[in-house]
C-alpha positions as CSV (number, residue, x, y, z in Angstrom):
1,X,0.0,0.0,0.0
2,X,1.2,3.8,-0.8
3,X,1.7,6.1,1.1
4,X,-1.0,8.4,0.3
5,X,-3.0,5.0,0.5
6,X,-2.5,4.7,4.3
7,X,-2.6,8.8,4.8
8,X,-6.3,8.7,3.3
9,X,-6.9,5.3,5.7
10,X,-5.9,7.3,8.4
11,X,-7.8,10.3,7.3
12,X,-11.1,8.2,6.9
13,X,-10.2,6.9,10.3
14,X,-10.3,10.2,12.2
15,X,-13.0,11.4,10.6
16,X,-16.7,12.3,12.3
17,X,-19.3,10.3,10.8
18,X,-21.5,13.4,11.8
19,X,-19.7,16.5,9.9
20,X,-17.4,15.0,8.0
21,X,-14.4,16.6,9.2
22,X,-11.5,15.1,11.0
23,X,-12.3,14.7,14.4
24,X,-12.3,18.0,17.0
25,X,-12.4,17.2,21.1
26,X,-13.2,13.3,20.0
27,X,-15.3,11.5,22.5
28,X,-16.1,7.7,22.2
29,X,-19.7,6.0,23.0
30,X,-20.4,3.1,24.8
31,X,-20.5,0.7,21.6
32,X,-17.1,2.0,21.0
33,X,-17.5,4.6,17.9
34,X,-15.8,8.0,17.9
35,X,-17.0,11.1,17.3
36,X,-16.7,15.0,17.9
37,X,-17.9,16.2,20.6
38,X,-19.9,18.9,20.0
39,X,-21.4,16.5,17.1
40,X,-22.4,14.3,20.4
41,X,-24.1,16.4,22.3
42,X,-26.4,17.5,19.2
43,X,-27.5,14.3,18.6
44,X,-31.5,13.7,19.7
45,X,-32.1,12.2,23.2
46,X,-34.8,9.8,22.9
47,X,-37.1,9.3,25.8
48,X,-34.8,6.4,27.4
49,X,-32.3,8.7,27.8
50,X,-30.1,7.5,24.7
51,X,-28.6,8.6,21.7
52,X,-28.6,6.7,18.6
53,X,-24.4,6.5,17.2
54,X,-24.3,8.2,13.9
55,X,-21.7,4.5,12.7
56,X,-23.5,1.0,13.9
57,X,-27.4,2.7,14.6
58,X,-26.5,1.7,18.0
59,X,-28.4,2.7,21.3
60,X,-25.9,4.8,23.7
61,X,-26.4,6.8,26.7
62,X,-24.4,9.7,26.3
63,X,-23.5,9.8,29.9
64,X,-21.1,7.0,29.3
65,X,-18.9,8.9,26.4
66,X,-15.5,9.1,27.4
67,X,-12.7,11.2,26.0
68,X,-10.7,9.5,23.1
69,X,-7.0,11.0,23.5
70,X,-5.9,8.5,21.0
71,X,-7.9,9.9,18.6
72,X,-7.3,13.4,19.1
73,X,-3.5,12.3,18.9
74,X,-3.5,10.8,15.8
75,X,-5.4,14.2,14.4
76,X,-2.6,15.7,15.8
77,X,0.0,13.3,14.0
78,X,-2.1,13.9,10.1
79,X,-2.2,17.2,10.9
80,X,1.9,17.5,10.5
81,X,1.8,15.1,8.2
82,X,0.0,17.0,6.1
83,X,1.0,20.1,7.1
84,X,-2.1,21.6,8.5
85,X,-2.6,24.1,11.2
86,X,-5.4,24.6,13.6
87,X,-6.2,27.8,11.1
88,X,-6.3,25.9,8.1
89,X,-9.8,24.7,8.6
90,X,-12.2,24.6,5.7
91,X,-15.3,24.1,7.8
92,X,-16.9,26.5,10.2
93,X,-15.2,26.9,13.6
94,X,-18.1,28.1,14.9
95,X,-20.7,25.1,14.1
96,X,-18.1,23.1,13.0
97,X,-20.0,22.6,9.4
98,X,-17.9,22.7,6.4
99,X,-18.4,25.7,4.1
100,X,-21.4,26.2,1.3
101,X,-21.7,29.4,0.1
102,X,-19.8,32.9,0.1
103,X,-21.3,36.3,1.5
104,X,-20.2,39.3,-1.5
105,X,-21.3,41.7,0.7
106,X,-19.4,40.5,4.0
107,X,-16.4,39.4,2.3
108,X,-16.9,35.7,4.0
109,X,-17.6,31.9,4.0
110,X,-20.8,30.8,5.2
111,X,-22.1,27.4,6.7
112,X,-25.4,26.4,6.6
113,X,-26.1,27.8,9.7
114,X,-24.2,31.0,9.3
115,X,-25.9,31.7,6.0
116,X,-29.3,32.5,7.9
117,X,-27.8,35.8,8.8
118,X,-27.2,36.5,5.5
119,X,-30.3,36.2,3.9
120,X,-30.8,39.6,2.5
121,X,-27.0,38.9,1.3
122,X,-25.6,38.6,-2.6
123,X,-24.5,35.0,-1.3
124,X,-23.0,32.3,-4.0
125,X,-21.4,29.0,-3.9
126,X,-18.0,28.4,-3.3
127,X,-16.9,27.7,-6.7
128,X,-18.2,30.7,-8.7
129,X,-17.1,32.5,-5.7
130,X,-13.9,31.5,-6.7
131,X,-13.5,31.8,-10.3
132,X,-15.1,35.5,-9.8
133,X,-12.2,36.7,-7.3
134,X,-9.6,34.9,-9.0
135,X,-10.5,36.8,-12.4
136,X,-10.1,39.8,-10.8
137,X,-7.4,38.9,-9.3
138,X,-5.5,38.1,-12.3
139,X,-6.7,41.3,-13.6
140,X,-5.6,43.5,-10.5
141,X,-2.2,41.3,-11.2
142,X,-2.2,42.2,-14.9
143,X,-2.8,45.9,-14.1
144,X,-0.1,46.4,-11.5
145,X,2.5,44.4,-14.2
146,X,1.7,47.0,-16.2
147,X,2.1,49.9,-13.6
148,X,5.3,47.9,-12.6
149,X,6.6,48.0,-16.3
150,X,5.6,52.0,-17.2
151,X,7.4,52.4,-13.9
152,X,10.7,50.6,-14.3
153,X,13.7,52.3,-14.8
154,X,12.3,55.5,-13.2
155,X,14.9,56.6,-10.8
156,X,13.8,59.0,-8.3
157,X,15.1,62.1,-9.7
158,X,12.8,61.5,-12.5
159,X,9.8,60.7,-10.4
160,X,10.4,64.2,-8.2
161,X,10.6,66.0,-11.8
162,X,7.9,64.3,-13.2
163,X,5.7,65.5,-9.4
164,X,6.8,68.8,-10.1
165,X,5.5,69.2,-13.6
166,X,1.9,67.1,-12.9
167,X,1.9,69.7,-9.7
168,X,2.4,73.2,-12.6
169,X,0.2,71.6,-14.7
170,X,-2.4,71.1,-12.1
171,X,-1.9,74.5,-11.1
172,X,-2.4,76.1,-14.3
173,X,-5.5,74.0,-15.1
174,X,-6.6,75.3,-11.4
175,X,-5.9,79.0,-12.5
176,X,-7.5,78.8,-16.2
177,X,-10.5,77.3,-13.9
178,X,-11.0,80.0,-12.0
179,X,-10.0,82.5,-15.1
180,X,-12.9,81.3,-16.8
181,X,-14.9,81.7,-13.9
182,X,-14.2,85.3,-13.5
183,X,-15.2,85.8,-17.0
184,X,-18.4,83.9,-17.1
185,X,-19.1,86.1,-13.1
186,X,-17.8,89.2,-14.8
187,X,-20.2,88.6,-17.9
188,X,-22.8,88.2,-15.8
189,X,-22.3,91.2,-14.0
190,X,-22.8,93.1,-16.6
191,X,-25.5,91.5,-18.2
192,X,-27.6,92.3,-15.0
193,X,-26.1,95.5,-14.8
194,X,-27.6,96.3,-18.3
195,X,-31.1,94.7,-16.9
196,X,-30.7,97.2,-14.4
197,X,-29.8,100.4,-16.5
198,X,-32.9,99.4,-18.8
199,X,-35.3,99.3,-16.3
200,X,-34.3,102.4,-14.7
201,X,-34.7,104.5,-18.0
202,X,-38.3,102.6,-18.3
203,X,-39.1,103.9,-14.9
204,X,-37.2,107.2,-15.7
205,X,-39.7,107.3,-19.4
206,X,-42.8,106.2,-17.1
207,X,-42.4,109.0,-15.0
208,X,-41.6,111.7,-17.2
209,X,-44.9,110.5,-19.7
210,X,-46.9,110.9,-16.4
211,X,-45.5,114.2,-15.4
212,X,-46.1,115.3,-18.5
213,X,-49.8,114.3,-18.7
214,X,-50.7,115.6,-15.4
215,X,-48.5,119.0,-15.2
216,X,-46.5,118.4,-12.5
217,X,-44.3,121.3,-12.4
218,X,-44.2,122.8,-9.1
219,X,-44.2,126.5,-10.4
220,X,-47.7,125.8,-12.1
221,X,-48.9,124.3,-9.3
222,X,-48.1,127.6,-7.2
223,X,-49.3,130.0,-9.8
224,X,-52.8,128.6,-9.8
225,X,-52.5,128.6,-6.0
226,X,-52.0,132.2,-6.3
227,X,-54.4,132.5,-9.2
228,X,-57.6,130.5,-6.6
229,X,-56.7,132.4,-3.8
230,X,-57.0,136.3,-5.7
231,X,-60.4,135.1,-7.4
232,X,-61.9,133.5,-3.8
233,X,-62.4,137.1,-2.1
234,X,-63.7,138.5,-5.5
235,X,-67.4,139.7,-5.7
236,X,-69.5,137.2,-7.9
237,X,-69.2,138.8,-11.5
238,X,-65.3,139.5,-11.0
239,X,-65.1,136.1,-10.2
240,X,-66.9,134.1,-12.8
241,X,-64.7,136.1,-15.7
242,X,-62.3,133.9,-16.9
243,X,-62.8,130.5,-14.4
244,X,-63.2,128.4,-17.4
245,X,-59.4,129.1,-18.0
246,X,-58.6,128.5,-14.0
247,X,-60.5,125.2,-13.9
248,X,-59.1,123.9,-17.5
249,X,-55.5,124.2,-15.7
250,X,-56.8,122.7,-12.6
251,X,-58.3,120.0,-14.0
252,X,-55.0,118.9,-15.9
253,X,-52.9,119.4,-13.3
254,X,-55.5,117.8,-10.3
255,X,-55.5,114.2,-12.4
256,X,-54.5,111.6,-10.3
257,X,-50.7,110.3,-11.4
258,X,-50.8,106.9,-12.7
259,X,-49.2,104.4,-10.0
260,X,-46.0,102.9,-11.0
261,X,-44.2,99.8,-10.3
262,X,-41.3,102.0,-9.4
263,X,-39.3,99.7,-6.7
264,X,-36.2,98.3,-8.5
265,X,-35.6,96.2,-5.4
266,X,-38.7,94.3,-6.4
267,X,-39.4,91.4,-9.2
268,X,-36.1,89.6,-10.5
269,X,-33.6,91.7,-8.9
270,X,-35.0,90.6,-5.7
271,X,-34.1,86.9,-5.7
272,X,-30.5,86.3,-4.7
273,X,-27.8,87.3,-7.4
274,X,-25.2,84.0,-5.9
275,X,-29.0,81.7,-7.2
276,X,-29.4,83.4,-10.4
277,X,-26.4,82.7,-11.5
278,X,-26.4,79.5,-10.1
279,X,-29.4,78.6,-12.8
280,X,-27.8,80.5,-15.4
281,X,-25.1,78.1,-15.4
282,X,-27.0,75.0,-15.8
283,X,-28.0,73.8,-18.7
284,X,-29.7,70.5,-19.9
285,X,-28.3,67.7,-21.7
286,X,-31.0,65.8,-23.8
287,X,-30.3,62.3,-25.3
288,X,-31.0,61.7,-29.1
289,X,-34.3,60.1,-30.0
290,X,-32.8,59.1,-33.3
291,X,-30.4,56.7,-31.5
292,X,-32.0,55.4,-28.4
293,X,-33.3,51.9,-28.5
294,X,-36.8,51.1,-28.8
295,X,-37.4,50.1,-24.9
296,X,-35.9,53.0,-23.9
297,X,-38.3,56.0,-23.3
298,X,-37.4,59.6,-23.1
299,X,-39.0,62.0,-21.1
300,X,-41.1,64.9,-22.5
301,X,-38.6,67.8,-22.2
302,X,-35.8,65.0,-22.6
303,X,-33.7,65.3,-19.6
304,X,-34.9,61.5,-18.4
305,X,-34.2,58.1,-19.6
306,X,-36.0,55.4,-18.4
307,X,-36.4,51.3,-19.9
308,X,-40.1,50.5,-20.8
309,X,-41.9,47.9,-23.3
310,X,-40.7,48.0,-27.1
311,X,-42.0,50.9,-29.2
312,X,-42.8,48.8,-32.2
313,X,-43.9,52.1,-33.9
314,X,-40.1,53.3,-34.4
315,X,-38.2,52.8,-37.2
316,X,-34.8,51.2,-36.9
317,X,-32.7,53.5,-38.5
318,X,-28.7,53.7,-39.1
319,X,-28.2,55.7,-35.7
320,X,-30.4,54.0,-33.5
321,X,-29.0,51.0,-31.3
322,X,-31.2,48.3,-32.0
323,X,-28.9,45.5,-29.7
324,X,-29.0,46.9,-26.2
325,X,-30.5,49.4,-24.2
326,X,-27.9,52.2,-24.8
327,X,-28.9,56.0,-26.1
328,X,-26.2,58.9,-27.2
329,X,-26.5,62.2,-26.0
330,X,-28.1,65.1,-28.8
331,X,-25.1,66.9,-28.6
332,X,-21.2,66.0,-29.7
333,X,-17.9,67.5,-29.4
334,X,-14.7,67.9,-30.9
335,X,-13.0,70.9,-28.8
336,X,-13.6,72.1,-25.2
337,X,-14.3,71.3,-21.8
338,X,-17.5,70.1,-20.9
339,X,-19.2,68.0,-17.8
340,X,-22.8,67.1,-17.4
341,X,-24.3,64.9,-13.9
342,X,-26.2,61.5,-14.3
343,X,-28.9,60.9,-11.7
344,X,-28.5,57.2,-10.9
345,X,-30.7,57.1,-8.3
346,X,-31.7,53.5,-7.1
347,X,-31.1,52.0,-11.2
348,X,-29.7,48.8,-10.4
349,X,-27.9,48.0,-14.2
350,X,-26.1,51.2,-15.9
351,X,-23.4,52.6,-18.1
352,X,-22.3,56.1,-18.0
353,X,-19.8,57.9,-20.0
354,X,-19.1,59.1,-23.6
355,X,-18.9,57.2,-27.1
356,X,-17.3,58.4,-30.3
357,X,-19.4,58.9,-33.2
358,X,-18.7,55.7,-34.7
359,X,-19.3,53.3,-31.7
360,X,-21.3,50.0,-32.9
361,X,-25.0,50.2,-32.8
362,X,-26.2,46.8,-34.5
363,X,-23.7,44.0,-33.9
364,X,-24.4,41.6,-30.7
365,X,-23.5,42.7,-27.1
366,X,-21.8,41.0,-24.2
367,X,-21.2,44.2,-21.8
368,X,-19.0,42.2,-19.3
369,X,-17.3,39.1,-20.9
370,X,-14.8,41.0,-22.3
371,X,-12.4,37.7,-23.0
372,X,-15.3,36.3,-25.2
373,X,-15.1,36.5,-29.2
374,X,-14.8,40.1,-30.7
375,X,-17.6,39.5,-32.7
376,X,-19.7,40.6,-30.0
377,X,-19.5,44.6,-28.9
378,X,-17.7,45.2,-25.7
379,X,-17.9,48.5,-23.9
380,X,-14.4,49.6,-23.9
381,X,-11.7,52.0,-25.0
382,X,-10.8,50.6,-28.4
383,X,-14.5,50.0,-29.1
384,X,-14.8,53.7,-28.8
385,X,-16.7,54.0,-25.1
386,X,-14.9,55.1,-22.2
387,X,-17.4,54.3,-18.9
388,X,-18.1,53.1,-15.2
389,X,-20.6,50.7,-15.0
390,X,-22.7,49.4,-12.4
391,X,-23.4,45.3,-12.3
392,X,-24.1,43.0,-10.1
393,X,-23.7,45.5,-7.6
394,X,-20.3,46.5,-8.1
395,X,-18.9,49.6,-9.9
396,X,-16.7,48.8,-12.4
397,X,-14.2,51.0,-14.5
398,X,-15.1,49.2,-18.4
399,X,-11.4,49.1,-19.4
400,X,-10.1,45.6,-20.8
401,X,-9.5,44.0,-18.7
402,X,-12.3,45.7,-16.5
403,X,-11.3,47.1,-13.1
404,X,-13.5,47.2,-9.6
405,X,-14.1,50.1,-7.6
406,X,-14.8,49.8,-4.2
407,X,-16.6,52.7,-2.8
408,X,-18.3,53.6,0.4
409,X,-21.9,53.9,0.0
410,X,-24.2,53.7,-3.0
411,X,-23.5,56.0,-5.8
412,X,-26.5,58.1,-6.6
413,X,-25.5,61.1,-8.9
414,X,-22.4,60.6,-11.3
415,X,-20.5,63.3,-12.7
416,X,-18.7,63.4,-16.1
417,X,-15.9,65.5,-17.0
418,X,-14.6,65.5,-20.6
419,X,-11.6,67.4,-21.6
420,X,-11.3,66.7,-24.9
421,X,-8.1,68.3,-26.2
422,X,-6.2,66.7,-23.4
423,X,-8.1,62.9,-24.0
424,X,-9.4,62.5,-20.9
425,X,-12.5,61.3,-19.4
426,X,-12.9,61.9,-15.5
427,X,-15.6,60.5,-13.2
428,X,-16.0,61.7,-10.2
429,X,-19.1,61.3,-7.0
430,X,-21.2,64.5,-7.8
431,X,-22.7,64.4,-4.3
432,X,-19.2,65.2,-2.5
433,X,-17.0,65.5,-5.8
434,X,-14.5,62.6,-5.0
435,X,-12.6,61.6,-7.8
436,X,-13.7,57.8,-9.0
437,X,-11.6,57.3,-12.0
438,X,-9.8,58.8,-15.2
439,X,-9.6,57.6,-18.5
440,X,-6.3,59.0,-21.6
441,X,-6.6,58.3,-24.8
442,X,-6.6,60.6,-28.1
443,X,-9.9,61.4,-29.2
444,X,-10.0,61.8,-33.1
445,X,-13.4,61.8,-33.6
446,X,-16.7,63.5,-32.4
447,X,-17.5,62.5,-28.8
448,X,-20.9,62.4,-27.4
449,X,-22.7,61.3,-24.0
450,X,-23.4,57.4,-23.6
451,X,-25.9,56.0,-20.9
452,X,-27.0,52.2,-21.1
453,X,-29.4,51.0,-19.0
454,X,-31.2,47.7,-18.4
455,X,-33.9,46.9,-16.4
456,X,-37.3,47.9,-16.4
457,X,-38.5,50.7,-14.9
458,X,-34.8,51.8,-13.5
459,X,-33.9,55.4,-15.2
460,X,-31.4,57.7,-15.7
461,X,-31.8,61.9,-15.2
462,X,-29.9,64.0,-16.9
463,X,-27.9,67.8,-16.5
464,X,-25.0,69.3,-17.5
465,X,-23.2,72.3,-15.7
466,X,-21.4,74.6,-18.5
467,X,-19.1,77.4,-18.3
């Protein structure tokens, strides 16, 4: 007999007949079985008092197990031979169960028993547990190669020159920031300034149209004071000559003046100038009928996207993606700075980010098998899409090979930054603006907005924050 022969005799030897795991505090019953302990004292005590052994069937009283130190001893002995430690369990310590699922949320094996306290839990078996970490760990591996190989031969001389230009450049693009910022204020300034001025002379116009129709020059007023007060003490004939003319002026200069809205203070210059501004610096950013897909609906003034049941009235022209749920935004670019927010809100399945003009909008889709065929369309750089992606509950960066993000929380509103003479795309957490993830490349073509989304009823909201 081999070696590994008698090692797998012994195994089966000190192994409980309850859990199926070598033996842990073995006791032995009265017809002369072994078992674990605690695997003893959960068996069901019938009403004489016994236990039946898990081996022969046989009736024991479990006041008569005794201790088994030969057993636990020659655990001890297949432990070192096989090089085991007390750590290296692959069974629950706690219920002494072996291991039958894995908790994604918790990061942990689960036993049977365990895995009650996970039920509202993304829990999977073992085995796809393990094929899913270990892909991303090769891909964490392949990424770091790569950092490792841009970085070799980089002395640190280099690296502190290399800090100090990435720390002007920065700078600048902090200054040109703010530049632009002054302008658009300064702009505005004036713009309301001008408001201002206009509605002042309209008052200013008002006023003098008024004064004009009801004589309201103080030196008339006082001369037909004067005139009233000579003609009162007058006997009656002196007085009637000539009161047509005094009550002609009177009557003119008596009327009423029309009431004014005269308060500048009032209407649209009353609401807070730091708010007005606010709004005049957001704009919308509408997706493009012409290429959403025909179970996506847009809303009426087409700042939402939401997935609904097939439009069969729309025609499946050359823009429109007829494979998946994905939609372009109305408007491209080729030049500039621009950045827009995506309301994710509580969509489970989404893509955000920009396309080129020329991404795929027919051929067949398989968003996150990235090593399957190329004749499929896969969301990524040289397919012309640079996103994050939410799936399955984790945020991933759709790069090839696709990269995790762990963040803290649930990410509700996504903001996208595109700077397109530099080639980059940044995300970023819109509710605190913490950085997620930027993509370099070299756009050549016209870029738009790309959303994708997949289930029913989830949605995406729209607006985009120009300078």
């Amino acid at each position: 007999m081999s070696c590994e022969e008698e090692i797998a005799k012994l195994k089966e030897q000190v192994t409980c007949a309850l859990c199926g795991l070598l033996f842990k505090d073995p006791v032995t019953l009265g017809c002369g079985h072994t078992s674990c302990k605690e695997c003893v004292v959960g068996l069901v005590i019938d009403k004489d008092g016994k236990v039946t052994c898990p081996t022969c069937s046989a009736s024991c009283s479990p006041i008569d197990a005794v201790d088994n130190e030969l057993a636990a001893k020659m655990v001890e002995t297949l432990r070192k031979i096989l090089e085991l430690t007390e750590d290296d369990h692959d069974y629950c310590e706690k219920h002494n169960l072996p291991y039958t699922a894995f908790c994604l949320d918790h990061l942990r094996l689960l036993c049977d028993k365990t895995i009650k306290d996970h039920k509202d839990c993304r829990n999977v078996p073992i085995k796809e547990a393990a094929d899913r970490f270990k892909e991303k760990l090769q891909q964490a591996l392949e990424y770091l190669e790569n950092q490792a190989t841009e970085n070799a031969g980089r002395d640190e001389q280099m690296n502190l020159i290399d800090l100090k230009n990435q720390g002007d450049t920065v700078r600048e693009k902090i200054q040109l920031a703010f530049d632009s910022l002054r302008k658009f204020l300064e702009k505005e300034q004036k713009a309301i300034s001008t408001e201002v001025e206009g509605q002042e002379e309209q008052f200013l116009q008002q006023l003098e149209e008024s004064n004009a129709q009801t004589g309201g020059n103080p030196v008339t007023l006082n001369h037909l004071i004067s005139d009233i007060k000579k003609k009162l003490p007058q006997e009656d004939i002196p007085l009637l000559k000539n009161i047509g003319t005094i009550f002609d002026r009177s009557g003119n200069l008596l009327r009423k003046p029309k009431e004014l809205p005269l308060d500048l203070s009032q209407g649209g210059f009353n609401v807070p100038l730091q708010y007005a501004v606010w709004k005049r610096m957001l704009k919308h950013i509408r997706p493009d009928p012409k290429t959403a897909n025909s179970h996506l609906i847009l809303s009426r003034d087409g700042t939402e996207v939401r997935v609904g049941d097939k439009q069969d009235d729309i025609p499946d022209n050359p823009e429109r993606f007829s494979r998946w749920l994905s939609v372009l935004g109305s408007e491209g670019f080729t030049s500039g700075k621009h950045c827009w927010e995506v309301e994710v809100g509580e969509s489970t399945v989404w893509q955000v980010g920009v396309a080129k003009s020329s991404v795929p909008r027919k051929r067949g889709f398989a968003p996150f098998h990235w090593q399957e065929s190329r004749k499929f369309f896969t969301p990524e750089p040289q397919a012309g899409v640079w996103a994050l992606a939410l799936q399955d509950g984790d945020y991933t960066v759709l790069t090839s090979p696709p990269i995790e993000l762990r963040l803290k929380g649930r990410l509700r509103k996504l903001g996208v930054y595109l700077d397109y003479p530099a080639g980059q795309v940044s995300f970023y957490n819109a509710e605190d603006v913490a950085h997620l993830y930027t993509f370099t490349d070299k756009f050549t073509e016209e870029i738009f907005p790309y959303f994708y989304i997949a289930h029913k009823g989830d949605s995406l909201k729209l607006i985009t924050l120009g300078i």
